[in-house]
BAKOLTOR-133530 format. One record per residue (C-alpha): residue number from 1; x, z, y. Coordinates in Angstrom, 2 decimals. Example, Ala and Ser with C-alpha at 12.3 -4.5 7.8 and 13.67 -1.06 7.14 Angstrom:
! BAKOLTOR-133530
> 1:12.30:7.80:-4.50
> 2:13.67:7.14:-1.06
END
This chain:
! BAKOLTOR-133530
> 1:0.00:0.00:0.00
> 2:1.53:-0.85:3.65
> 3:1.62:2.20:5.50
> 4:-1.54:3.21:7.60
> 5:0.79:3.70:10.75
> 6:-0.50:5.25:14.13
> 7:0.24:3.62:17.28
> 8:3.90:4.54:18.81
> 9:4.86:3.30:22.48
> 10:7.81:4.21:24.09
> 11:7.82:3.59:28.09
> 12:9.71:3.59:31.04
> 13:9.05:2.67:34.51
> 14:11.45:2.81:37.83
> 15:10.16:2.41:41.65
> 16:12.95:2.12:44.10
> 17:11.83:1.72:47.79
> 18:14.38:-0.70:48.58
> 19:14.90:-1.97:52.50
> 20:11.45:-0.65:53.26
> 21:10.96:3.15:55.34
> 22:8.86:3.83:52.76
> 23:7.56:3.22:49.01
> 24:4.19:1.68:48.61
> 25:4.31:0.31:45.06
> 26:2.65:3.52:42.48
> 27:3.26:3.13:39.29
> 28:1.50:5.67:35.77
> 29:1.48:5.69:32.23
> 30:-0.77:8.17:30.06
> 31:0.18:8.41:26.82
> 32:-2.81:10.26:25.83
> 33:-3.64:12.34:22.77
> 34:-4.31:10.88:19.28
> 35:-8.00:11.73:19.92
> 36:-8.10:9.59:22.97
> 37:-6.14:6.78:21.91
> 38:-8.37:6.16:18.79
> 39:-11.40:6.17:21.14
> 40:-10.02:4.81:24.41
> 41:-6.14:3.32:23.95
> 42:-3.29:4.53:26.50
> 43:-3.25:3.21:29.56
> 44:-0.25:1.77:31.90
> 45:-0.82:0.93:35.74
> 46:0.98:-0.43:38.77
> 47:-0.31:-0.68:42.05
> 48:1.30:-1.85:45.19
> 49:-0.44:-1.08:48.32
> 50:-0.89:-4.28:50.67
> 51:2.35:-3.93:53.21
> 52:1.69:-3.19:57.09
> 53:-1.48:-1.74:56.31
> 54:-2.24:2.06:57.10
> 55:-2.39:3.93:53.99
> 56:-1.29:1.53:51.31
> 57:0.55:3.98:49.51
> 58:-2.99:6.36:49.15
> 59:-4.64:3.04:47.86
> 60:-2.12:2.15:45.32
> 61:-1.88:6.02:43.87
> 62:-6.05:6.85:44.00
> 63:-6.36:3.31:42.37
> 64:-3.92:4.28:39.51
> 65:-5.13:7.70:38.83
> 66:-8.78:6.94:38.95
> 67:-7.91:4.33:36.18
> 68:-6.36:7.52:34.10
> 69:-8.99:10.01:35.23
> 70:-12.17:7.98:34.38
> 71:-11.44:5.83:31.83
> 72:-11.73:8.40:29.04
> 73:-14.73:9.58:30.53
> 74:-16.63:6.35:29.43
> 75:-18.23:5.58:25.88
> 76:-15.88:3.92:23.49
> 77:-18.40:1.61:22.72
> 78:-18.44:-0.47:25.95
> 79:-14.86:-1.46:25.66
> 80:-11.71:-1.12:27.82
> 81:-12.65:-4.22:30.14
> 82:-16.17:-2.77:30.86
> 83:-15.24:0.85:30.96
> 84:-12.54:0.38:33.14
> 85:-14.92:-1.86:35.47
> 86:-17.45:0.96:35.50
> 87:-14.11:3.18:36.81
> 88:-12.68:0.86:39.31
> 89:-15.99:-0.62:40.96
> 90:-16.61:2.74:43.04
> 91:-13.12:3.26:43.88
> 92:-12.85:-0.60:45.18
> 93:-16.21:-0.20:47.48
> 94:-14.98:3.40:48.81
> 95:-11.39:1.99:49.27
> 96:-13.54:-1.42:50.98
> 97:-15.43:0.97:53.24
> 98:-12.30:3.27:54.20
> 99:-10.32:0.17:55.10
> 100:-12.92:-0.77:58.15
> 101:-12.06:2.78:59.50
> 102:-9.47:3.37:61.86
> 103:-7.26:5.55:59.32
> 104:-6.72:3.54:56.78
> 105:-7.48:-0.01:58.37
> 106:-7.25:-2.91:56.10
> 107:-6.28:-0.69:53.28
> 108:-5.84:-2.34:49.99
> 109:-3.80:-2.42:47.21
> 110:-2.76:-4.66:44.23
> 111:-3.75:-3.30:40.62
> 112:-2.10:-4.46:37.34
> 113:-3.38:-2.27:34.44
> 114:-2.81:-2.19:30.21
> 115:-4.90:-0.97:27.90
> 116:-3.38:-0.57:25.01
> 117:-5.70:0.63:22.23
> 118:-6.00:-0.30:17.80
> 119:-3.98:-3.49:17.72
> 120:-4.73:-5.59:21.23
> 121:-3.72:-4.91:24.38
> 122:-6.11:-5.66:27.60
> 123:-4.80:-6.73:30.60
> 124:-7.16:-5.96:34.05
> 125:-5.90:-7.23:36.86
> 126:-6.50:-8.06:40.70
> 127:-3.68:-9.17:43.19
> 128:-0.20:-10.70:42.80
> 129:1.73:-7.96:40.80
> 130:2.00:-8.95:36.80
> 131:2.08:-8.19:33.79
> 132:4.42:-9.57:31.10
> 133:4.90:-10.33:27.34
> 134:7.81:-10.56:25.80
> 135:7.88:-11.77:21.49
> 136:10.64:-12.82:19.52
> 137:13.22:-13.84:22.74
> 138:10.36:-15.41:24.58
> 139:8.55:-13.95:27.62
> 140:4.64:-14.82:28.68
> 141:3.05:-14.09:32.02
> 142:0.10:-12.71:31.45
> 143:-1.51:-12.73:34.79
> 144:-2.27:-15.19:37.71
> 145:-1.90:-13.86:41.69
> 146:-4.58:-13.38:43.46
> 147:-2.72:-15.21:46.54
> 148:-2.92:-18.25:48.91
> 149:-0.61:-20.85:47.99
> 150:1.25:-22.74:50.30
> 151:3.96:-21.42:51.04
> 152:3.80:-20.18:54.30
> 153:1.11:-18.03:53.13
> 154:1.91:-16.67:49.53
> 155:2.06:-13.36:50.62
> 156:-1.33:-13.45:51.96
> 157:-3.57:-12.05:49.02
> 158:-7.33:-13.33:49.08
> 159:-8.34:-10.93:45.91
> 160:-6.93:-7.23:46.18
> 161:-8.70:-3.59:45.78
> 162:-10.69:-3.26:49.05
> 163:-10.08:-6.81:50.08
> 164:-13.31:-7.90:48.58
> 165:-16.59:-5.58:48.61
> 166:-17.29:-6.43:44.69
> 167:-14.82:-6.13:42.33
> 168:-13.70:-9.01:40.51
> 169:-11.15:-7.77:37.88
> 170:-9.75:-10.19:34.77
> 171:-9.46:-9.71:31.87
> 172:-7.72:-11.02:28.94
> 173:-6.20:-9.33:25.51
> 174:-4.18:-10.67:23.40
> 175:-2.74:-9.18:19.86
> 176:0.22:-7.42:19.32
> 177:2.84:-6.85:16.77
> 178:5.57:-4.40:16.44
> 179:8.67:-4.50:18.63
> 180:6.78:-6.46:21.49
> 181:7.44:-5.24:24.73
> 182:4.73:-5.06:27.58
> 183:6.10:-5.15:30.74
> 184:4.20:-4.91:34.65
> 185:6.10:-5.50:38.03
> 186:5.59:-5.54:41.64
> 187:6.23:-8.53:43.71
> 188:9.58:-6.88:44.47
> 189:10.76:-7.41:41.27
> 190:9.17:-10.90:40.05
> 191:9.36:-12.21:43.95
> 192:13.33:-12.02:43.73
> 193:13.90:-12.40:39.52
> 194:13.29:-15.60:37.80
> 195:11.23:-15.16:34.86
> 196:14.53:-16.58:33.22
> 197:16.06:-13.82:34.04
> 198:13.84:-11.19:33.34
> 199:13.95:-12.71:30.13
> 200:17.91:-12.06:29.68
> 201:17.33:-8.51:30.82
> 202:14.19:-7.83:28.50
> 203:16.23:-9.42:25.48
> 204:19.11:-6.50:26.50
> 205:16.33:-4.66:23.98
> 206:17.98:-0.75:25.83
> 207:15.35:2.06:26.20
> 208:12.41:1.26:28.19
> 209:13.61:3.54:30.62
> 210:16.98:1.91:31.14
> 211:15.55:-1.90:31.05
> 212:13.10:-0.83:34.04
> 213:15.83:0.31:35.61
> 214:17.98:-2.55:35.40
> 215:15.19:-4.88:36.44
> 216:14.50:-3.37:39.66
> 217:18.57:-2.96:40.29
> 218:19.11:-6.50:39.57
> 219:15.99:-7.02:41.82
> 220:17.89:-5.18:44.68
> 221:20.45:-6.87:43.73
> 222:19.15:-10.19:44.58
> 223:18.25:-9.46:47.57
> 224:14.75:-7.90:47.36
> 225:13.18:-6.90:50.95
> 226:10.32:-5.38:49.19
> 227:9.03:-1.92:47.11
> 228:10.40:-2.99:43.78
> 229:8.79:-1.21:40.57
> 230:8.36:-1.96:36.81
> 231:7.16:-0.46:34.03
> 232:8.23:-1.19:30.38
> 233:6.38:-0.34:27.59
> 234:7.78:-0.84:24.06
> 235:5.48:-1.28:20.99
> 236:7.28:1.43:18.27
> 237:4.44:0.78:15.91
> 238:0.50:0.02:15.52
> 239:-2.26:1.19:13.55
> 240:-3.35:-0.33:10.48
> 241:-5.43:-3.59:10.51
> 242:-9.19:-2.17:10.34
> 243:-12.47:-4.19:9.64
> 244:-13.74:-3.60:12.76
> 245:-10.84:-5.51:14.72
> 246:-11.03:-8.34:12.19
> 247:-15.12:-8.77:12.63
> 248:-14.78:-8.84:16.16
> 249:-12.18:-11.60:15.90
> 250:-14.00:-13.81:13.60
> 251:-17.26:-12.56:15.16
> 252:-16.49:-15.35:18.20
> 253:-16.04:-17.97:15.98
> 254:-18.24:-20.62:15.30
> 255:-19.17:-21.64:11.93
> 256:-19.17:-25.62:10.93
> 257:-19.61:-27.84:7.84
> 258:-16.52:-27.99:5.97
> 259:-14.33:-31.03:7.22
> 260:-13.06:-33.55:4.83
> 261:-9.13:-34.17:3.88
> 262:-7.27:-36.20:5.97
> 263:-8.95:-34.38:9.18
> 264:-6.67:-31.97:11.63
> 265:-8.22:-28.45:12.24
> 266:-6.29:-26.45:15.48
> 267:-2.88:-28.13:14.49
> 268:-3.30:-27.70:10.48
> 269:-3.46:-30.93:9.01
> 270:-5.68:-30.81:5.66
> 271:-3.56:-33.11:3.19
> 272:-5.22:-32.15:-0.07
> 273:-8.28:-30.69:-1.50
> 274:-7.59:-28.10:-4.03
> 275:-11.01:-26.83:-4.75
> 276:-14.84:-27.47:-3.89
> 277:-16.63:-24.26:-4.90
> 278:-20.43:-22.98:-4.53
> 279:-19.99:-21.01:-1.39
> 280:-16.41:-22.20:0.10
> 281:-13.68:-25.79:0.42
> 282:-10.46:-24.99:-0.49
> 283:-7.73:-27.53:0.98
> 284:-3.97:-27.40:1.19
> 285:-2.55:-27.90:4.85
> 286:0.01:-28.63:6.90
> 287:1.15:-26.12:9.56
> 288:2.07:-28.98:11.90
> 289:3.54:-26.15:14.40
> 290:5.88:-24.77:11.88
> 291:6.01:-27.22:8.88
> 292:4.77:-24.48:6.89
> 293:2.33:-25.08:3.57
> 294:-0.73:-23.47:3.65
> 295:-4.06:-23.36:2.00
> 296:-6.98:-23.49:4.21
> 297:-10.44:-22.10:3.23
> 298:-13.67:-22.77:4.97
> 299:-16.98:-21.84:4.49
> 300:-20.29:-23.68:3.88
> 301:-22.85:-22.69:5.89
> 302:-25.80:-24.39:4.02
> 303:-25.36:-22.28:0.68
> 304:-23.78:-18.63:2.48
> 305:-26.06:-17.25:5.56
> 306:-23.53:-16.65:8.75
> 307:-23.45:-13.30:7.78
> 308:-22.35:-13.28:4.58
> 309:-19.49:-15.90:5.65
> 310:-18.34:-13.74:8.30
> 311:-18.26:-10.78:5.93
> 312:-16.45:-12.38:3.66
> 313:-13.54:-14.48:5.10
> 314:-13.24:-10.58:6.83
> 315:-12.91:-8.79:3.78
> 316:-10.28:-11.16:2.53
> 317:-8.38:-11.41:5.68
> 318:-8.09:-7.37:6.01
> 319:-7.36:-6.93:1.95
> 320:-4.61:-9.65:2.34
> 321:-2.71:-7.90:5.33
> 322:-3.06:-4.18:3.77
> 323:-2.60:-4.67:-0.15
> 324:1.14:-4.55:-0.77
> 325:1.79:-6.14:-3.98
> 326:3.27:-8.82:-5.42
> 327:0.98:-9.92:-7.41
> 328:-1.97:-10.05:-4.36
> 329:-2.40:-13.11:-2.41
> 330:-1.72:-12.63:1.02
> 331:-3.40:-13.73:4.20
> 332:-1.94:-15.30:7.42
> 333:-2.98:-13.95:10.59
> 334:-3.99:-16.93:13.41
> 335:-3.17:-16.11:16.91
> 336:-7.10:-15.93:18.40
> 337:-6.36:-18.52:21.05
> 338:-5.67:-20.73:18.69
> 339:-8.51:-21.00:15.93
> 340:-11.34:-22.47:17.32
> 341:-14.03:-21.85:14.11
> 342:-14.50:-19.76:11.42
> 343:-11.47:-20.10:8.45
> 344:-9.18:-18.42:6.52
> 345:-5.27:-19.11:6.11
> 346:-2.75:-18.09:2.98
> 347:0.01:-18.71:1.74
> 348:0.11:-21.97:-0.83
> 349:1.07:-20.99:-3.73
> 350:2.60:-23.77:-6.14
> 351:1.50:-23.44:-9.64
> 352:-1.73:-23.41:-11.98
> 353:-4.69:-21.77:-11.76
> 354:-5.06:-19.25:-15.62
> 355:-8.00:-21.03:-16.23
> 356:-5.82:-24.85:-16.05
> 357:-3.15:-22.83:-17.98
> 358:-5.46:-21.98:-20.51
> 359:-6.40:-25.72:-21.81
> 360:-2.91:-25.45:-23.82
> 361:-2.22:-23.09:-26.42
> 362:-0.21:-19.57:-25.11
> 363:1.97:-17.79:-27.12
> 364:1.61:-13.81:-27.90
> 365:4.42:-12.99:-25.73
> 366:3.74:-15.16:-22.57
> 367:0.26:-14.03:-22.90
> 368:1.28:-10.20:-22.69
> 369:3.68:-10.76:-19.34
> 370:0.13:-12.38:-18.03
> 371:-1.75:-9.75:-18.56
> 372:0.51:-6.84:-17.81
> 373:1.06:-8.86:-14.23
> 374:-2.84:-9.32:-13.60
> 375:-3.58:-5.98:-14.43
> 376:-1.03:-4.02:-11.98
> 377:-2.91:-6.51:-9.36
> 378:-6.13:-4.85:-10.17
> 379:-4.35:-1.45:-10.11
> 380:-3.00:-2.18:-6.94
> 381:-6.20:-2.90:-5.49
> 382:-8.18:0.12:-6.98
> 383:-5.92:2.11:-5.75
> 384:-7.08:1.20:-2.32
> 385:-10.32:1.68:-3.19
> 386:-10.94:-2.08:-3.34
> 387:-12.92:-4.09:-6.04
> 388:-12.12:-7.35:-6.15
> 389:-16.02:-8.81:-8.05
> 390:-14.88:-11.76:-8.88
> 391:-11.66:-11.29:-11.86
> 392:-11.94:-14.70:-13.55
> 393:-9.03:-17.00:-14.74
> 394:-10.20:-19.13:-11.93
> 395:-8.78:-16.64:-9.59
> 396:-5.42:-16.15:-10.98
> 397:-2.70:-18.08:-10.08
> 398:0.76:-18.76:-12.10
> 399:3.66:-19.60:-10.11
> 400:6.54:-21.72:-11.21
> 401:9.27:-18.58:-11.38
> 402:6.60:-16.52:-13.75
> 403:5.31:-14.83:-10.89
> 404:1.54:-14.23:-10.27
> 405:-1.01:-13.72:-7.55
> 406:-4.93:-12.58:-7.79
> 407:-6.63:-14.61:-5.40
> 408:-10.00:-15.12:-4.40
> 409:-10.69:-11.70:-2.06
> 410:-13.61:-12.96:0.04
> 411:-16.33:-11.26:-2.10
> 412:-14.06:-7.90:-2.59
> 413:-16.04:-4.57:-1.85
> 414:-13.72:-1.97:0.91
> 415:-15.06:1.52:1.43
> 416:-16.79:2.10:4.55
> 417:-17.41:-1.89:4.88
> 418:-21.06:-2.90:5.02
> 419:-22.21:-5.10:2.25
> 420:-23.76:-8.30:1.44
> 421:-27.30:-9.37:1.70
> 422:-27.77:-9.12:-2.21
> 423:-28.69:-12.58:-2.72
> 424:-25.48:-13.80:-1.16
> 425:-23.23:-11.58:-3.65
> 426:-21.55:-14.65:-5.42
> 427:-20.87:-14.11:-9.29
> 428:-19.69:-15.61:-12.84
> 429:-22.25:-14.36:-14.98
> 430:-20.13:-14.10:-18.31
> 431:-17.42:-11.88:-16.18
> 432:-19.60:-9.48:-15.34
> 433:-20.54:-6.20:-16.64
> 434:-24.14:-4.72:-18.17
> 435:-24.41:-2.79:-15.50
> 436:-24.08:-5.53:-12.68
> 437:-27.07:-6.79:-13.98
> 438:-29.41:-3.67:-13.73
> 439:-28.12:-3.18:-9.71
> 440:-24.29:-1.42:-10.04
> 441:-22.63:-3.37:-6.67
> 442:-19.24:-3.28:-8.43
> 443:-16.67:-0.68:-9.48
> 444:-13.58:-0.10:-11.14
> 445:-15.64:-0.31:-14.41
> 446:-17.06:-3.82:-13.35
> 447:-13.34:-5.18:-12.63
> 448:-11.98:-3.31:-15.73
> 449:-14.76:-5.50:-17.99
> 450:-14.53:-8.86:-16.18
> 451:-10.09:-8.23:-16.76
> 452:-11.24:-7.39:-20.28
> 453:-13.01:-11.01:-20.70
> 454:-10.08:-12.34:-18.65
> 455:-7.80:-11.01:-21.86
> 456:-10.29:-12.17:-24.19
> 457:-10.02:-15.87:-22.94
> 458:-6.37:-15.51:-22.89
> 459:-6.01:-13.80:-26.36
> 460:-8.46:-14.77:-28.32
> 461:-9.58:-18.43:-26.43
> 462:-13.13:-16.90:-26.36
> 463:-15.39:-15.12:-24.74
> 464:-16.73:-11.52:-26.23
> 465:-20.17:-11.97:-25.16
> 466:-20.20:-15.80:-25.38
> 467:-20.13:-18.52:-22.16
> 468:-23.18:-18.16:-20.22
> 469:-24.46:-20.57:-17.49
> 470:-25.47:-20.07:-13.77
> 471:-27.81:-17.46:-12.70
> 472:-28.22:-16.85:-16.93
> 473:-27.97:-13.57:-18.15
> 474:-25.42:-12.86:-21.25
> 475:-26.87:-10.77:-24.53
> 476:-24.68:-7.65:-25.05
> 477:-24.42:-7.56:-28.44
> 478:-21.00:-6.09:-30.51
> 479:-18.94:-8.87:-30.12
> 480:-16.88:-10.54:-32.85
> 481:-13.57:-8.02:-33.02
> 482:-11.04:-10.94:-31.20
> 483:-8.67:-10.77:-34.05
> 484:-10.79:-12.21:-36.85
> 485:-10.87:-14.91:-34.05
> 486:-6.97:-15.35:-33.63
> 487:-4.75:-13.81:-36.81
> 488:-1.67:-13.23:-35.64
> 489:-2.93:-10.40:-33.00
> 490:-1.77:-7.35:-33.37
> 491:-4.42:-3.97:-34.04
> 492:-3.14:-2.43:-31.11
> 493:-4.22:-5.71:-29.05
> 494:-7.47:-5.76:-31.14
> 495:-8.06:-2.43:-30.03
> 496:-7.51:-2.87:-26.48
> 497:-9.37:-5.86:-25.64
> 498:-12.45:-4.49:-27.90
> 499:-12.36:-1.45:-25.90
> 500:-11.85:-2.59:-22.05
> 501:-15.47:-4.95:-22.97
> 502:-17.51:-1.95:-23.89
> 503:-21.03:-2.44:-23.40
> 504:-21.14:1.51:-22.10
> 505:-18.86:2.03:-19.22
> 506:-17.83:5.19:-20.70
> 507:-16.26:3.78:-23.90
> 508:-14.00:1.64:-21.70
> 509:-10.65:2.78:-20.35
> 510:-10.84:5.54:-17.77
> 511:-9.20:2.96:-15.10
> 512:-6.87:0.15:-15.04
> 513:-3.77:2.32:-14.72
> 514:-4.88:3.52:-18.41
> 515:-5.35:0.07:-19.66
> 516:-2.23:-1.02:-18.36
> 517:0.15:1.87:-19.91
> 518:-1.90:0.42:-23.33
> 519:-0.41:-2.90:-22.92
> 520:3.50:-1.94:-21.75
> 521:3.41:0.64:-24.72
> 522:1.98:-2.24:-27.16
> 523:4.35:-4.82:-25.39
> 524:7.13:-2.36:-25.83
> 525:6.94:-2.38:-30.24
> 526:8.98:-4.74:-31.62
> 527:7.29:-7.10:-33.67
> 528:9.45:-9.39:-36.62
> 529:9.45:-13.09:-35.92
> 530:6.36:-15.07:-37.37
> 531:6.73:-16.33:-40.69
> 532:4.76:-16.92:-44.23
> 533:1.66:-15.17:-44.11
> 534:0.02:-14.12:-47.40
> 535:-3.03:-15.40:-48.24
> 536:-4.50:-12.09:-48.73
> 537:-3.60:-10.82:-45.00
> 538:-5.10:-14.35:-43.51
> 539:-8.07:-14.62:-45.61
> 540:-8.93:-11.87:-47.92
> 541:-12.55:-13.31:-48.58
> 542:-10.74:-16.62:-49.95
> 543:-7.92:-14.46:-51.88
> 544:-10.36:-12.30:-53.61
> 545:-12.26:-15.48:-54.27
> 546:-9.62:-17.16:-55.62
> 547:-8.56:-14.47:-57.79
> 548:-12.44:-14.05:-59.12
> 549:-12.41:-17.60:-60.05
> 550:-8.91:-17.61:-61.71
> 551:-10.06:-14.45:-64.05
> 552:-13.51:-16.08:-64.61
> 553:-11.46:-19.18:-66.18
> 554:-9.30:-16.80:-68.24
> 555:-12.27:-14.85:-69.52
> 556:-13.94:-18.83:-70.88
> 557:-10.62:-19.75:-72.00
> 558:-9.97:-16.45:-74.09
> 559:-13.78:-16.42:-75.31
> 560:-13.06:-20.02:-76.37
> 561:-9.60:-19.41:-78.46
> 562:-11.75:-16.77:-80.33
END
């Protein structure tokens, strides 16, 4: 399991005054409890009060600490962008209001704000200081001024706390990822430093504190006549990937018919298709940004209500990026700028599906290193308290170097997710257990039997309960023990696949962990290399046969000799 993680920012900030009498620029970051941040984020903010206006510097502080002060008085369920819009609305028409009196005439101030709170980071802003991002060597402005543009007039601002009686703040958030760094300046910093070189002195990767200092030096440096003030915020580490953050991402998404191959979807280029199933198109892509092979899976909307899709391509988004194990398929995460309908990205995985493996003959031993494989998947993913629903060869993939990968996570059931409409819960009906059938959702008992007649199909090339059609219902019955059905199993193998199939969930294995210590113990026996088998051990109804015939001939032949 990747680590849950809690989210870890380091900051600094420096304000220098500079050439100017006094500092205007007022700069704050609250770090906030754990409580808070959960519910509300942390919050960074500069503000640089509008120069050769009477109280500038009250403007930029009040606007900075009402930010702090209210924000976590609002309902977490309105959002950072709206709460801090309920927050900053008053301030901007008192600070409008105070700026027509004669002690703080014209009073206004600039206001560059982050939000940092589960995994995104929102950006509010008004004026011309900015706010940065800097990934991998490469830094992003974030924020456009709020200031006339010719040049003889760029430090006019036409959008600015108190400038305007309504407040008109943007907005924008975009995702992070550990060791990003978050960075807002005042036009003393950014006005004299290239973004170039910003760049070289974010890529220095110091403390926060030290980087924000050497910013506004070098700014000073340059020949800054301005307040000059940054603030640096480094991203240590973020909370876990949660539903919620993944719904609301997919939530904006439209939903389209499936394209056809040869078509280009938001740069992927679909060269193949892999698969064409009830509910979903499978294709495998071309990353044309990266030159990376992918597989692409969309949904159809005519057989899987919106809902259902949504839910799904979710649920198999949020398994893939918290399920560490190498036999899992992973999922690759799309910037949201970028994807422009409802999908989901992986990994392409070269290789055979268990089902196309399947149509030729495997060998005891192969057969074993499958199963042992598949079933530390399915441990891997009960032990997250995640059923998969849907174990079925057709969801197993072999790769070329032996390796394997469970696929196929879209119908998976998380705790604490909310489930699908029931007539949307897709299904192979000879996978799944009794109990399915009379209204259990899934559990660890459900995957346990549908691995169980995944074993059975590998094994013993059959199914225990027999093949059973679309929306038909199998007829639990004892099955056939699978060695009768293939000789040269062992009784320990008999035993185990007889048992994980158990009609009553209670005579199965008590999990998958149990099941698999059955098959490394078994795989662990030596066994002597295959050779003559007696008659007698292949077919004891024939031998005995045989040997009544042979001793009915005797008895005629010695009755005739009398």
């Amino acid at each position: 399991m990747k680590p849950e993680g809690r989210l870890q920012v380091a900051a600094g900030f420096r304000s220098e005054r500079g050439h100017r009498p006094d500092n205007q620029d007022f700069a704050g970051v609250y770090e906030a409890s754990e409580t808070q941040r959960i519910r509300h984020g942390m919050v960074a903010a500069l503000a640089d009060g509008v120069g050769g206006a009477r109280g500038g510097r009250i403007a930029a502080e009040l606007a900075v600490r009402t930010l702090i002060d209210g924000l976590y008085e609002q309902p977490d369920t309105i959002g950072p962008a709206a709460a801090a819009q309920r927050v900053m609305a008053p301030f901007n028409s008192w600070l409008h209001a105070m700026g027509r009196t004669e002690s703080m005439a014209h009073a206004a101030t600039t206001f560059t704000a982050l939000v940092i709170k589960g995994r995104r980071a929102h950006v509010l802003h008004v004026g011309d200081s900015r706010a940065w991002h800097f990934r991998d060597g490469r830094l992003t402005l974030l924020t456009q001024d709020h200031a006339h543009s010719h040049p003889d007039r760029r430090h006019i601002l036409y959008r600015a706390l108190g400038i305007e009686e309504r407040l008109r703040l943007d907005h924008q958030q975009i995702p992070l990822a550990e060791h990003d760094r978050l960075l807002l300046t005042s036009d003393g910093v950014h006005g004299s430093l290239s973004a170039r070189r910003i760049e070289r002195l974010l890529a220095a990767r110091n403390s926060p504190e030290a980087d924000a200092a050497a910013l506004v030096e070098a700014a000073l440096a340059a020949g800054s006549q301005d307040n000059a003030s940054a603030v640096l915020l480094d991203i240590v580490a973020l909370p876990a990937i949660d539903h919620d953050s993944v719904a609301g991402d997919l939530a904006r998404l439209p939903i389209a018919d499936p394209p056809a191959q040869g078509e280009s979807i938001d740069g992927f280029r679909l060269d193949a298709q892999l698969a064409d199933g009830r509910y979903t198109r499978l294709f495998r892509a071309t990353d044309t940004l990266s030159g990376r092979s992918v597989a692409i899976k969309f949904p159809k909307p005519a057989l899987l209500s919106e809902g259902s899709a949504r839910l799904a391509f979710a649920r198999e988004m949020l398994v893939g990026s918290r399920v560490s194990s190498p036999f899992v398929a992973s999922t690759i995460a799309i910037p949201p700028e970028r994807q422009t309908r409802l999908y989901g990205v992986q990994p392409f995985y070269e290789g055979e599906t268990l089902e196309a493996r399947l149509a030729r003959p495997v060998d005891l031993k192969d057969g074993l290193a499958i199963a042992i494989k598949l079933t530390r998947a399915v441990a891997a993913l009960h032990r997250l308290d995640i059923i998969h629903r849907d174990i079925k060869p057709d969801n197993v993939m072999l790769l070329p170097d032996g390796g394997l990968k469970l696929i196929d996570l879209g119908v998976a059931r998380l705790p604490r997710v909310e489930e699908f409409e029931s007539c949307d819960i897709p299904g192979t009906p000879a996978y799944l257990a009794p109990e399915m059938f009379a209204g259990n959702p899934g559990d660890e008992g459900t995957d346990q039997f549908a691995l169980g007649v995944t074993l059975w199909r590998l094994f013993a090339r059959a199914w225990p309960y027999g093949e059973v059609e679309a929306f038909s219902r199998p007829r639990f019955r004892p099955p056939t023990p699978p060695g009768r059905i293939r000789s040269d199993l062992p009784a320990w193998l008999d035993s185990i696949l007889m048992r994980s199939v158990a009609i009553d969930p209670a005579e199965r294995f008590g999990d998958v962990v149990e099941l698999l210590r059955a098959l490394e113990g078994g795989a662990a026996v030596p066994r002597a290399a295959p050779g003559f088998v007696p008659l007698v051990e292949r077919d004891p109804v024939r031998f005995w046969q045989v040997v009544s015939l042979l001793l009915a001939l005797a008895l005629v032949v010695a009755l005739a000799w009398r």
